[in-house]
N, C-alpha and C positions, 0 to 999 in steps of 0.2 A: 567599570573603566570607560572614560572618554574614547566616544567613537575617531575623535579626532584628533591625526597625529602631527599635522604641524601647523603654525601659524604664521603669519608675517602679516605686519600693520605699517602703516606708515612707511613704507621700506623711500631712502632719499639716499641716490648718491650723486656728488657735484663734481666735472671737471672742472677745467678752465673753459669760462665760453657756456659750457653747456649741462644741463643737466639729465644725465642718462636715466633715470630711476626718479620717480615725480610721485611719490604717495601711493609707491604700488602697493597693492596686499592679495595674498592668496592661500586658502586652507586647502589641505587634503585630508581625505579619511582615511582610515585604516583598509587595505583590500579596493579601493579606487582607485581609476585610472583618471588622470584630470588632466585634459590635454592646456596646455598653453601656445595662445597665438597671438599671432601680430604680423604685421610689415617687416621686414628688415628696418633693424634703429628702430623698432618700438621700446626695446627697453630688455626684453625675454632674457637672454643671455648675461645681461649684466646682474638681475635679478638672481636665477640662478646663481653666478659667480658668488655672487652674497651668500648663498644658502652655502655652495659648498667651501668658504669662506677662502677663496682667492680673491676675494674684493672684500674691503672692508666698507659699511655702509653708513654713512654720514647720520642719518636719522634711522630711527625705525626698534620695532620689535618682535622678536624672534620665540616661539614657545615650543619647545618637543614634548609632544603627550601633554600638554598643560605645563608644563616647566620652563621660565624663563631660560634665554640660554644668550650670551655671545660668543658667535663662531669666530676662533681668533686666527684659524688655519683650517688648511686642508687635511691635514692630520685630526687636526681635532672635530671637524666634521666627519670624520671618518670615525671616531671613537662615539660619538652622538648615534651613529647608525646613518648617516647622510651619504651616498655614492652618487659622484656624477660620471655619465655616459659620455664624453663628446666625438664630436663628428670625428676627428681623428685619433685613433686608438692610444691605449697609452701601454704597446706591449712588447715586449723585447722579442723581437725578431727570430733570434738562433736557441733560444730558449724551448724549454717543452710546455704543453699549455699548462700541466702540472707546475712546474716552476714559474709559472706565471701570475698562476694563481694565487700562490704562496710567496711570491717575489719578497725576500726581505725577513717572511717570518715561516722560512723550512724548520720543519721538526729536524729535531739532530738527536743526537744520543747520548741521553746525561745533558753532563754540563760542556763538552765536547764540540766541537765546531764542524762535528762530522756530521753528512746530512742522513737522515734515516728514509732514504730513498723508496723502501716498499712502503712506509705510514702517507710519506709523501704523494703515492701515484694513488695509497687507499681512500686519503680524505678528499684528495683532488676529483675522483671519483664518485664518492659519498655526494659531493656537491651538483657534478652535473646529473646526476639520478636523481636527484632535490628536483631539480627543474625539468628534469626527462631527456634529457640531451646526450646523446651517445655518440661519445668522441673516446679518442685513444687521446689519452690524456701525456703518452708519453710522443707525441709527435710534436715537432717544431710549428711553432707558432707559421713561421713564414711560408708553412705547406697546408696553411688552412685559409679558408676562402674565405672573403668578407665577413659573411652570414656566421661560420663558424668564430670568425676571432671576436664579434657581437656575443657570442653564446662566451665566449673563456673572455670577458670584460665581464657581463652578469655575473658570471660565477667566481669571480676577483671581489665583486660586492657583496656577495652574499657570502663570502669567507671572512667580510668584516663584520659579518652581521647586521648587513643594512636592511635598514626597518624604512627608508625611503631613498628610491632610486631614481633621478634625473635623467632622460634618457634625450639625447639633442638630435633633433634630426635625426633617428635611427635607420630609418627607410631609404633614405636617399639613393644608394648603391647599389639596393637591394633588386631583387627577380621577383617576379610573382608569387614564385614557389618559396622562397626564403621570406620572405613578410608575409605568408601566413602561416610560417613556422615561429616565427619571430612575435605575432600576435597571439598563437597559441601558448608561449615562454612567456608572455606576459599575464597572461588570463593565471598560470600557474602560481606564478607570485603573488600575486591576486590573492586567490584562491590562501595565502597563506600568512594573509594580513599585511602584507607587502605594499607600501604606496607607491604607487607609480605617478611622475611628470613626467609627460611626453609632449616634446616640442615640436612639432613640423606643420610644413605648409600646404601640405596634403590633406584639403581639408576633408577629402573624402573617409581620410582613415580616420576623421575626430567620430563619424558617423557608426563605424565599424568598431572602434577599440573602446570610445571615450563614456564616463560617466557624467562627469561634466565636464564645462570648457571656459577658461577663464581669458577674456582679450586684453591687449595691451595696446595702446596706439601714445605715439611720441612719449616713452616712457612713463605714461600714468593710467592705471585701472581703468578697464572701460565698464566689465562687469564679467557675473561670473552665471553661467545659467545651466540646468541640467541638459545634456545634449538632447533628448528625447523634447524638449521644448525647442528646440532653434531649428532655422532650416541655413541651407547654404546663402541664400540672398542675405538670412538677417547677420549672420556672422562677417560675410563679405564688408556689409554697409557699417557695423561698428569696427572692423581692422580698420577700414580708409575714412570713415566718419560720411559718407553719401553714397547712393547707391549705386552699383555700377551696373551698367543698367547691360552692357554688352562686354560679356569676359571675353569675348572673341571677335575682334572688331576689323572683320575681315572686309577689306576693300575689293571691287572686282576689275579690274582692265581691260584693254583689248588685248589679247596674247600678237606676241612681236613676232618676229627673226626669233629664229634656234641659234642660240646665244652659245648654249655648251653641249656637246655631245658627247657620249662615252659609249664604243662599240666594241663588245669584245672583249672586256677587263677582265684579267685574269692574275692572281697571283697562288701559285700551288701551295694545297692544303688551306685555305682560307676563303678565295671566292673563285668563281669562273662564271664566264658566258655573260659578264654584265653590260649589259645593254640601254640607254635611256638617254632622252633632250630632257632640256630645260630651255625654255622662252624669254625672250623680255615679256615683261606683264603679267608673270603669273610666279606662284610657290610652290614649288614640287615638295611633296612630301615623301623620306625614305624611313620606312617604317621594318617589326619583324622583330621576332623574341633575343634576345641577353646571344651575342654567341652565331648570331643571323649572317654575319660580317658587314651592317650595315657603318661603323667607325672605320673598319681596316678597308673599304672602298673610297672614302672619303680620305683617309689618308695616302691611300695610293693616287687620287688624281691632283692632291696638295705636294705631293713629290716626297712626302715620307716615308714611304716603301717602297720599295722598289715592285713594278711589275713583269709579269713572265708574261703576259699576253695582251691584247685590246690596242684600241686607238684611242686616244681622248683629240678631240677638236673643238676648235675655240672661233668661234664667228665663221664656223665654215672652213674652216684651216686646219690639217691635221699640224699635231705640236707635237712634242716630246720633255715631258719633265722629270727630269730626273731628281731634284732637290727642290725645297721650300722657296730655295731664294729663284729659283725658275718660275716657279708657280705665281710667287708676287710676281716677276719680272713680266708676266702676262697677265698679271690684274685679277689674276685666284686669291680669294683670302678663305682662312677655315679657323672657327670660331671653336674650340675645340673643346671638348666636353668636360675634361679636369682644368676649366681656367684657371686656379689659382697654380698651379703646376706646372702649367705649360702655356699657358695664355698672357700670363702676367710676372713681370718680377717682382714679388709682394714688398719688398724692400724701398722698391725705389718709386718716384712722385709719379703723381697725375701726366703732368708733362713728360717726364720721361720716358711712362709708357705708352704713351700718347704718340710722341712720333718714332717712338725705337725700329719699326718694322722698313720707314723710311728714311731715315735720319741723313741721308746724303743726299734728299732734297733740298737740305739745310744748311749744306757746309761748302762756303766760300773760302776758299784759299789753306784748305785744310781747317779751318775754326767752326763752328757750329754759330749759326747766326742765331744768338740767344733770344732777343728781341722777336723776332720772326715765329719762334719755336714757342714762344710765351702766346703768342700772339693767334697760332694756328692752337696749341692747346683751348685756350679761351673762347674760340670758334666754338668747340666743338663740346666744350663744356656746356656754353649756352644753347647750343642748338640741339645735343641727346638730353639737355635738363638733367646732368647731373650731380648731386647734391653733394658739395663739398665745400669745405672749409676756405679752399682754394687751390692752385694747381701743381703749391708744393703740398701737399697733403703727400702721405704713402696711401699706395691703395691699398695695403693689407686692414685700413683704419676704414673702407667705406664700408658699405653694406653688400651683400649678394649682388643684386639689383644694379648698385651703382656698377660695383667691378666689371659686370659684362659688358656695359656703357663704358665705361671704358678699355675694353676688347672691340668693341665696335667702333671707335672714334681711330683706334692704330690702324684699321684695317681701311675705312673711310677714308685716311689719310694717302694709304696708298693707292686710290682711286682703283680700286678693286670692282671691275667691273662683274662678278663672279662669287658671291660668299656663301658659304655651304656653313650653316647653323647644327653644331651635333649639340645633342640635348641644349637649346636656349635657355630651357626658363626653370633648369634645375635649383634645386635650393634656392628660389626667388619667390616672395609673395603674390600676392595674386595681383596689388596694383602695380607691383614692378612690372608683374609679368604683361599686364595692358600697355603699359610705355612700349617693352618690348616689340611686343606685337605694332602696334602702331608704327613705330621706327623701319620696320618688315615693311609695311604699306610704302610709307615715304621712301622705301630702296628702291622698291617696286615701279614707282610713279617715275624714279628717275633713269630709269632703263638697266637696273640691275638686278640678274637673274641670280633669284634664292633659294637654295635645296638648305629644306630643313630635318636631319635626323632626330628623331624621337620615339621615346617609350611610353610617350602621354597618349594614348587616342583619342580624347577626346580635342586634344591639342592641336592635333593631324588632322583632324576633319572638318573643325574649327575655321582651322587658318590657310590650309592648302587647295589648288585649284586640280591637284593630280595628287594622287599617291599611288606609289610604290612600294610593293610589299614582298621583304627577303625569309626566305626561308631556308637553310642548309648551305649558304655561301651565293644563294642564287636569288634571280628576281622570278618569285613566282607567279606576280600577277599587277596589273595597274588598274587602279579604281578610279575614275569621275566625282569633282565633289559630289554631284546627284548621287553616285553610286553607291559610294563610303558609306559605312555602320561598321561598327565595332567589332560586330558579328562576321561581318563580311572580312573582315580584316584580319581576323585573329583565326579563321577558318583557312585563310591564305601563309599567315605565320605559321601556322601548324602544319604545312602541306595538305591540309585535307580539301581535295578534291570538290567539296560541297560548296566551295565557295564561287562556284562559277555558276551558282544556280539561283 
């Protein structure tokens, strides 16, 4: 038997305008994990959508185990042995992971429409013991943690009996601890002839999971090599086609005025005693494990929580914010870590999210000076570079990359002297992630003071000129670029004491 279980040649599919998918092709073996990468808008994604046939592909060929095939549906890639993972789950909330698993095809009794509820909890069972995962399979979905509802999606595919599993971005959301439980659930599939695609842009995990790694750039095949042959430079330079020579392209300043101050911040049961400036001319870094309360600090001095304790001060001035639209009204903006969620209306254009955070900078006599508003989009289009159709575009149609550019163009608009970054460069490739950063320098140059939260370290140590490191709702310790290592930091996350040494 052919060690290899899928094919795709020539894969071409065309919009209007554009072509997503450009002669891409990619094999997997049997028991391989073959990671796929690229930039945002290299093509990954629409590829996939092929495989699990919610896109149908204008050109190209498709072989399972050596057998031609056209995927006409997502059903019928399902009946093929085909499952895809994606970023957002596909699982009914009030359901039990059992029923979840089973959704649609419950054992019942006879020919009766009655469900056979102990067969039901047994195979649901049977399944996560397949892959070693120990859940109460009768517990509602919406009481199980990211990491878990990952493990009852796997086990939804292998109740179809998938023989190749697409997994997108799996990591993204994930803790330390749950991605190497998640890498260990893979190795087990594995282990069971199971093809794994894994997409993400962590390219650290291609080194840890991957057998080989196939890139993608502006939707056409770049190549495909075994991971133990690449290093991260040479993978870098075929995503962007050159090399980049500085992933982290930190500028340095002269540090200003203490621009923002927070003395005291307290909100019970989540953080106390928090304390720290931030300067013109420089990027604080707020660092600290899943759960640290480095988000719910950031949201308390954005005005969406309310506080039980502290003082936040702004140029020297104690203030008081109690709401978001306070927070703009004094020149805070908070860049927030679920932008498609809470950062962006996915629905609506470039422009509109463009000025929404200000939009009664815009409005003479009650009307919205449409001209003006085109005009100020366009700005800012051209000066973050980015890449759209144009400024009616929806943003839910751009890339990672681009959408945070445009979370930073709303915020720029309101002359936010003040922007607090929680996780920037999530779900973003690596060359977004240099724009990113770059754009960080140019706030910087122009007297705007940047707290950036993250879970990356090497990100924080990269880009920041201080970090701050929370542990148990607190700040346990502040480190010097000089100072910063990974070691030192995670020694500080964990309360352990050694890290002052």
């Amino acid at each position: 038997m052919s060690e290899i279980l899928l094919e795709m040649r020539g894969m071409i599919k065309r919009y209007p305008g554009v072509v997503a998918v450009d002669g891409a092709q990619l094999t997997l073996n049997r028991g391989e994990v073959h990671c796929l990468i690229g930039e945002n808008g290299a093509g990954k994604s629409t590829l996939m959508k092929i495989l699990a046939g919610a896109i149908v592909p204008d050109e190209g060929e498709i072989r399972i185990a050596g057998d031609a095939v056209t995927i006409e549906s997502p059903n019928h890639a399902q009946q093929l042995g085909i499952s895809m993972i994606y970023q957002e789950f596909n699982l009914t909330p009030f359901l039990s992971i059992a029923e979840n698993i089973f959704l649609g095809r419950e054992p019942c009794y006879g020919r009766t429409p009655i469900i056979d509820w102990p067969t039901l909890y047994s195979d649901a069972s049977a399944i996560l013991n397949r892959i070693r995962v120990d859940l109460d399979v009768r517990k509602p979905v919406y009481q199980c943690s990211i990491a878990e509802q990952q493990m009852v999606e796997i086990a939804k595919a292998l109740a179809f009996n998938a023989r190749i599993i697409v997994m997108d971005e799996p990591s993204a959301t994930l803790t330390d601890h749950e991605l190497d439980a998640l890498f260990t659930l893979i190795r087990n599939l594995t282990e069971q002839d199971i093809g794994v695609i894994y997409i993400s842009h962590r390219l650290e995990e291609i080194f840890t999971l991957g057998d080989r790694v196939t890139v993608m750039r502006d939707g056409a095949y770049i190549g495909t090599d075994a991971v133990a042959d690449v290093t991260r430079d040479s993978i870098i330079k075929m995503m962007v086609g050159r090399e980049l020579k500085d992933e982290f392209p930190k500028e340095t300043f002269d540090r200003g005025d203490e621009r923002l101050r927070v003395d005291g911040l307290g909100r019970d049961g989540v953080f106390k005693d928090v304390s720290f400036t931030v300067h013109t001319g420089e990027i604080v870094g707020l660092t600290g494990l899943v759960g640290a309360g480095r988000t719910e600090v950031a949201r308390a001095i954005f005005g969406a929580d309310e506080l039980d304790a502290g003082q936040i001060y702004l140029d020297g001035e104690a203030i008081r914010i109690r709401s978001p639209r306070e927070a703009i009204r004094h020149g805070i903006g908070l860049l927030t870590e679920d932008r498609k969620n809470q950062g962006l209306v996915l629905g609506m254009s470039v422009r509109e999210n463009t000025t929404l955070a200000n939009l009664k900078a815009l409005v003479r006599g009650g009307l919205v000076r449409q001209r003006e508003e085109r005009s100020v989009t366009a700005k800012y289009v051209d000066e973050l570079r980015i890449k759209t159709p144009g400024i009616e575009q929806t943003v839910q149609n751009l890339s990672g990359g681009n959408q945070q550019k445009v979370v930073l163009a709303k915020w720029l608009f309101t002359h936010s002297n003040v922007l607090i970054f929680d996780e920037p460069t999530r779900g973003i490739d690596v060359g977004a992630k240099v724009e990113i950063y770059k754009l960080m320098n140019e706030l910087v140059r122009r007297g705007v003071a940047v707290l950036i939260i993250s879970s990356e370290l090497p990100e924080v140590i990269g880009m920041c000129d201080r970090i701050l490191v929370m542990h148990a709702g607190r700040i346990a310790g502040e480190l010097s670029r000089e100072e910063a290592t990974q070691e030192r930091i995670m020694h500080l996350a964990t309360g352990d004491s050694l890290a002052a040494v």
